[in-house]
C-alpha positions as a printed NumPy array, in Angstrom:
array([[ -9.859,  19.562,   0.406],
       [ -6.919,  18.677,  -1.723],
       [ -7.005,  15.706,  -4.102],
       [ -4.941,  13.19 ,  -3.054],
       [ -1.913,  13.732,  -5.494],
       [ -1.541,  16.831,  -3.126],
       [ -1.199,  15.753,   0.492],
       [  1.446,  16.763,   1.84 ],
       [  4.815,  14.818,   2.51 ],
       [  4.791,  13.407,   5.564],
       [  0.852,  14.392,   6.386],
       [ -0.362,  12.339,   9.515],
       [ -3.16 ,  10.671,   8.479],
       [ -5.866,   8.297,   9.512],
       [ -8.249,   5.8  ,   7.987],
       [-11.757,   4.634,   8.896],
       [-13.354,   1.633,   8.025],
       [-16.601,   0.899,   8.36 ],
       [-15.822,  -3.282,   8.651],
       [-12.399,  -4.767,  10.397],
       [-12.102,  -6.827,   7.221],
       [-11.719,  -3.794,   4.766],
       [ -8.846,  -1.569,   7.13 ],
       [ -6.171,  -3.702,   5.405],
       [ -7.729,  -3.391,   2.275],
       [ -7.42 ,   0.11 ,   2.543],
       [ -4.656,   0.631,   4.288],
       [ -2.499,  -0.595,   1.237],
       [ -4.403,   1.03 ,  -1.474],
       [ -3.593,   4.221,   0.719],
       [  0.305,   3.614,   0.862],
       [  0.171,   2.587,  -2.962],
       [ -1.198,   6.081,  -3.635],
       [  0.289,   7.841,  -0.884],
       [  3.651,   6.092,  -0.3  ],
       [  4.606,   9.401,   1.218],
       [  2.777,  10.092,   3.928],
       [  2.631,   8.7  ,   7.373],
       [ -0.607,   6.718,   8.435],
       [ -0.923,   6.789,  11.944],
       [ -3.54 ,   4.222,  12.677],
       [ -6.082,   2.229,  10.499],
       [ -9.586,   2.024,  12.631],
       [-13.202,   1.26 ,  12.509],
       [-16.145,   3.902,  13.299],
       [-16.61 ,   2.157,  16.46 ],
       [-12.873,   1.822,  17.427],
       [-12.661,   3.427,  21.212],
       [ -9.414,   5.024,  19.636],
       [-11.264,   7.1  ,  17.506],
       [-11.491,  10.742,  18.737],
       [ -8.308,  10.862,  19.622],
       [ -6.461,   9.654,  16.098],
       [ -8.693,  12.228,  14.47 ],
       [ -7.69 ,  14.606,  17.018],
       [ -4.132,  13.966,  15.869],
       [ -5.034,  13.518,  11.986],
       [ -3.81 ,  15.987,   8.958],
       [ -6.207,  14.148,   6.952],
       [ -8.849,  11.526,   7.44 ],
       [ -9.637,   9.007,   4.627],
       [-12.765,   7.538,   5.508],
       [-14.942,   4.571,   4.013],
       [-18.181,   6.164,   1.676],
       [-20.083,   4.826,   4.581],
       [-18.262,   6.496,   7.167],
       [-18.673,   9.92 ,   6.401],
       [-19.942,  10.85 ,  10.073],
       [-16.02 ,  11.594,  10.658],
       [-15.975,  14.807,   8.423],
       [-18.215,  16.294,  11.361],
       [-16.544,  18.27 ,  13.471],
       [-13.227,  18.938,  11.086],
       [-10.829,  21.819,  12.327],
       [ -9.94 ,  24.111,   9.52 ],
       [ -6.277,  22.492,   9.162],
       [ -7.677,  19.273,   8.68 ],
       [ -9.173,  17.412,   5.488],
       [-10.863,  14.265,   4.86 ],
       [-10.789,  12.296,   1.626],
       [-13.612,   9.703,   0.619],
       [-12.606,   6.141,   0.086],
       [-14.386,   4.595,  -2.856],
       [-13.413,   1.182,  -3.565],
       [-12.559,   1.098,  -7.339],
       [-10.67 ,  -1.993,  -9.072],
       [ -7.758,  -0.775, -10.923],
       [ -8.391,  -1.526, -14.787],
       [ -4.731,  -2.408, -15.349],
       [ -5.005,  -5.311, -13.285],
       [ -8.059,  -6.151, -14.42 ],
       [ -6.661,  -6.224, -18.135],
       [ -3.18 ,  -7.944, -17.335],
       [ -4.45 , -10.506, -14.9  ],
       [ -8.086, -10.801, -13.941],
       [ -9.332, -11.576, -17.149],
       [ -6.778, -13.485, -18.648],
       [ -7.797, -16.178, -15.234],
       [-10.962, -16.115, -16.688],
       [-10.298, -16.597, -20.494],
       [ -8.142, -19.474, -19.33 ],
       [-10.841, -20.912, -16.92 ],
       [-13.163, -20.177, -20.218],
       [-11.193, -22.496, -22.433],
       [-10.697, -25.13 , -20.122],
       [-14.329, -25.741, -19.913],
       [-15.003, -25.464, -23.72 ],
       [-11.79 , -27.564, -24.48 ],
       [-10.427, -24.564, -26.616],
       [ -6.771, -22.882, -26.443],
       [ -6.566, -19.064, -24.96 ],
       [ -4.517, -16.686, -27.092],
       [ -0.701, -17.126, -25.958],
       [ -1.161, -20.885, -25.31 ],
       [  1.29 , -22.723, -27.868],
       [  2.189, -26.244, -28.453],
       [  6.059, -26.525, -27.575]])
């Protein structure tokens, strides 16, 4: 299986969800890391779609919980896990500044970058 810095240009792919509420979720943390490829449909494991979008699939990406779809994989196809992971840099630059901020507010202190004008 090829990591996912090497799918091809233009690979058909397909994600699985195992929850409705996560296919968005996933389906833009796929096109932030694979910008280049083209994702054919965004389903659930129990999506009467199913067999045929992994029928037409280069590569599946499938929820850690949905790993059922990796049975029956021709040899031209691949499937990539899904692991939900929160990206550090936006955890740094905007996450936990919030909270500092919320912090302060409640203990009546100023946050670092919060001047008197």
């Amino acid at each position: 299986m090829p990591p996912v810095w090497q799918v091809e240009p233009g690979a058909r792919v397909v994600l699985v969800s195992t929850k409705p509420q996560l296919v968005l979720q996933m389906r833009a943390e796929a096109l932030r890391f694979l910008p280049h490829v083209e994702i054919l449909q965004s389903l659930t494991l129990d999506d009467p779609q199913l067999g045929t979008a992994l029928a037409e699939a280069q590569v599946i990406i499938h929820a850690a919980r949905a790993g059922q779809v990796r049975d029956g994989l021709r040899p031209d196809q691949s499937a990539i896990e899904y692991r939900y992971t929160p990206d550090l840099g936006v955890l740094r630059k905007d996450i936990l500044p919030r909270i500092e901020a919320l912090r302060a507010r409640r203990t009546g202190r100023e946050t670092p970058g919060e001047g008197h004008e």
